[in-house]
C-alpha positions as protocol buffer text, in pm:
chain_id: "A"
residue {
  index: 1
  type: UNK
  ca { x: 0 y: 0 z: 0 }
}
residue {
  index: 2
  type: UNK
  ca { x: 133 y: 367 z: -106 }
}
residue {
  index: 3
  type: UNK
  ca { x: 66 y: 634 z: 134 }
}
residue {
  index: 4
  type: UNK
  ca { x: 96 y: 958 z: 9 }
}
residue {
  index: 5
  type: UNK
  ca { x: 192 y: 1223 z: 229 }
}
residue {
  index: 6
  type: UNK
  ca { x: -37 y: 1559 z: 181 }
}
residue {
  index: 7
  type: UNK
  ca { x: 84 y: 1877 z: 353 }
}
residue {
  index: 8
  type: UNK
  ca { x: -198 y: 2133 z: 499 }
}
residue {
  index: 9
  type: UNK
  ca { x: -66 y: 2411 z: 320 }
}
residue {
  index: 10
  type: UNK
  ca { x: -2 y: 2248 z: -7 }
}
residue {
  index: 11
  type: UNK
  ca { x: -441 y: 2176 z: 14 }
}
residue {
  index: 12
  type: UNK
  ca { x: -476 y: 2547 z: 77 }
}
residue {
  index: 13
  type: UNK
  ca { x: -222 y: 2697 z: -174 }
}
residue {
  index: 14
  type: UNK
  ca { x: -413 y: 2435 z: -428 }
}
residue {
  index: 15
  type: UNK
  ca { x: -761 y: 2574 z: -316 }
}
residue {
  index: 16
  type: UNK
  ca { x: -657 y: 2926 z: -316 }
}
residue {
  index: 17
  type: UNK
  ca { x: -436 y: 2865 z: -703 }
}
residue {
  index: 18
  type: UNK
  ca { x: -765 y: 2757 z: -776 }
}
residue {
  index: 19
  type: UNK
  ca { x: -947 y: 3027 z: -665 }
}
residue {
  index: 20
  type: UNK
  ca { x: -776 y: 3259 z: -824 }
}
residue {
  index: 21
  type: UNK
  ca { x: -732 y: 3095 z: -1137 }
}
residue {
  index: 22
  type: UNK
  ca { x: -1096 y: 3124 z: -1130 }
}
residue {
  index: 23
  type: UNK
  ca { x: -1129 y: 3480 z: -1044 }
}
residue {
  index: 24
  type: UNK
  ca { x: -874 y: 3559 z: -1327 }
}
residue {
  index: 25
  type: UNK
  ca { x: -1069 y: 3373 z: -1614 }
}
residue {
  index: 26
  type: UNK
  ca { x: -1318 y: 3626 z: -1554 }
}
residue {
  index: 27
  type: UNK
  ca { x: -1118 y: 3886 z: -1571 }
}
residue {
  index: 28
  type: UNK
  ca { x: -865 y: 4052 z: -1820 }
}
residue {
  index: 29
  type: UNK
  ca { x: -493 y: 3919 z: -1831 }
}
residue {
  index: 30
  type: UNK
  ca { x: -272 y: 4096 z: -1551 }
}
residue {
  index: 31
  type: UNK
  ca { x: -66 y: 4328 z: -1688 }
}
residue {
  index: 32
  type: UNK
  ca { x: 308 y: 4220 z: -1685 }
}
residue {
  index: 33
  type: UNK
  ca { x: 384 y: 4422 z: -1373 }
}
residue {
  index: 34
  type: UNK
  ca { x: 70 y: 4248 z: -1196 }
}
residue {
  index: 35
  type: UNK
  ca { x: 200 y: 3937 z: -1313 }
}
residue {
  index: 36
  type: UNK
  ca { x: 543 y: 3976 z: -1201 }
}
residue {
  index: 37
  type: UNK
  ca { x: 402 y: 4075 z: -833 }
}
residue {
  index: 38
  type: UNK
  ca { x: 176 y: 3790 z: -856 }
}
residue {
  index: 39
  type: UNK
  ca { x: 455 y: 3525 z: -915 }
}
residue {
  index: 40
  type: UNK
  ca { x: 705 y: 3697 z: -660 }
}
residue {
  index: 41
  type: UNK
  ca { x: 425 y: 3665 z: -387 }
}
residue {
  index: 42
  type: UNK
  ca { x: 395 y: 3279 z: -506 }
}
residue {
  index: 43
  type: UNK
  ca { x: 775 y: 3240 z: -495 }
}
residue {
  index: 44
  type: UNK
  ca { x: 764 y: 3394 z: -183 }
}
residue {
  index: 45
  type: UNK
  ca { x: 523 y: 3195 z: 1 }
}
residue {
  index: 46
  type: UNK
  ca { x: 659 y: 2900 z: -156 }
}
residue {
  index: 47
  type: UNK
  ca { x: 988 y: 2930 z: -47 }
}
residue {
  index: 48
  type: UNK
  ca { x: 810 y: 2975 z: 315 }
}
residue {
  index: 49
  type: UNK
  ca { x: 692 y: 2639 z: 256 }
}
residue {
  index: 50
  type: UNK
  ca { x: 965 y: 2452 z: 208 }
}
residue {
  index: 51
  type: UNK
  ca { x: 1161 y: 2626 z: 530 }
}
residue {
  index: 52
  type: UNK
  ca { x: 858 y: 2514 z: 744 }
}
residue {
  index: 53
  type: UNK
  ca { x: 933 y: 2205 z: 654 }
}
residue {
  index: 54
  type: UNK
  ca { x: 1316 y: 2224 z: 698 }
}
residue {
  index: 55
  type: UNK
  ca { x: 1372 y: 2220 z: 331 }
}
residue {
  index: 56
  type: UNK
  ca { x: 1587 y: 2363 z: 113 }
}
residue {
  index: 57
  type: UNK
  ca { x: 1432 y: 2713 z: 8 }
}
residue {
  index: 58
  type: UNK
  ca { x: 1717 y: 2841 z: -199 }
}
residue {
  index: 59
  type: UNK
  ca { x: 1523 y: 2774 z: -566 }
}
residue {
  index: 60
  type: UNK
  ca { x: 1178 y: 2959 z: -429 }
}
residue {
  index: 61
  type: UNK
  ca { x: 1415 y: 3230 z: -304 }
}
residue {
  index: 62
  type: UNK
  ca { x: 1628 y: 3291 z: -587 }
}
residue {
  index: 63
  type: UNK
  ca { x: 1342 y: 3281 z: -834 }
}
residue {
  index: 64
  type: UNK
  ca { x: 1126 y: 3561 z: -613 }
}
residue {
  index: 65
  type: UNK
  ca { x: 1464 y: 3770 z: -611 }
}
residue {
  index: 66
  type: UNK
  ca { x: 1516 y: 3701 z: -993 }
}
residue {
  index: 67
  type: UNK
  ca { x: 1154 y: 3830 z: -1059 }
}
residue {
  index: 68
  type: UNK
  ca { x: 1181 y: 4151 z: -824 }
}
residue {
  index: 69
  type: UNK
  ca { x: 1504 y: 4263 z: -1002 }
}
residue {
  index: 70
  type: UNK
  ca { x: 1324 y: 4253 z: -1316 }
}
residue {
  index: 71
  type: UNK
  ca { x: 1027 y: 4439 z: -1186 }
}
residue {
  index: 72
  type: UNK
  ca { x: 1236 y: 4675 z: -1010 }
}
residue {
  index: 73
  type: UNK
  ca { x: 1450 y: 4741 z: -1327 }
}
residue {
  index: 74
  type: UNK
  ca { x: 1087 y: 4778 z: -1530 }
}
residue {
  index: 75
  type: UNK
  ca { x: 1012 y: 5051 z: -1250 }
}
residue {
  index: 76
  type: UNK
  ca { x: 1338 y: 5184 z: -1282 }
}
residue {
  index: 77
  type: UNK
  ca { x: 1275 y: 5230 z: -1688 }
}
residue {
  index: 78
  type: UNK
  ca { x: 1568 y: 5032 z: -1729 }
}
residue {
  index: 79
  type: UNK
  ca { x: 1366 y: 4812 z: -1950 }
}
residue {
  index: 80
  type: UNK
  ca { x: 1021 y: 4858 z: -2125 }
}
residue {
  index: 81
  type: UNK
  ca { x: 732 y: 4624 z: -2036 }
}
């Protein structure tokens, strides 16, 4: 028998993905600078996942870095959107 092992928070990031995903397919597509904020905040709590469960964080954490550089150099006009 196969047990599968199903974390609290991974149920409520699904159910709240979900929800979202929802919400969005009603809506118009984010803009890229709402998208880039949306993913960082994913990253984010992601990579708060995996350090609650004594994991290693460092991909989460460099791709939510990765992201704000390139929204803070969009902000910055370094780079058009």
């Amino acid at each position: 028998m196969v047990r599968t092992l199903v974390y609290a928070g991974d149920t409520l990031a699904a159910l709240v993905a979900e929800a979202r995903w929802r919400e969005q397919a009603r809506e118009e597509p984010p803009t890229i600078l709402e998208w880039l904020e949306q993913e960082i905040q994913e990253a984010r709590e992601a990579a708060f996942r995996q350090f609650a469960r004594r994991e290693n964080a460092e991909y989460w954490t460099g791709y939510a870095d990765a992201l704000q550089d390139v929204l803070n150099a969009i902000r910055r006009r370094e780079v058009r959107a």
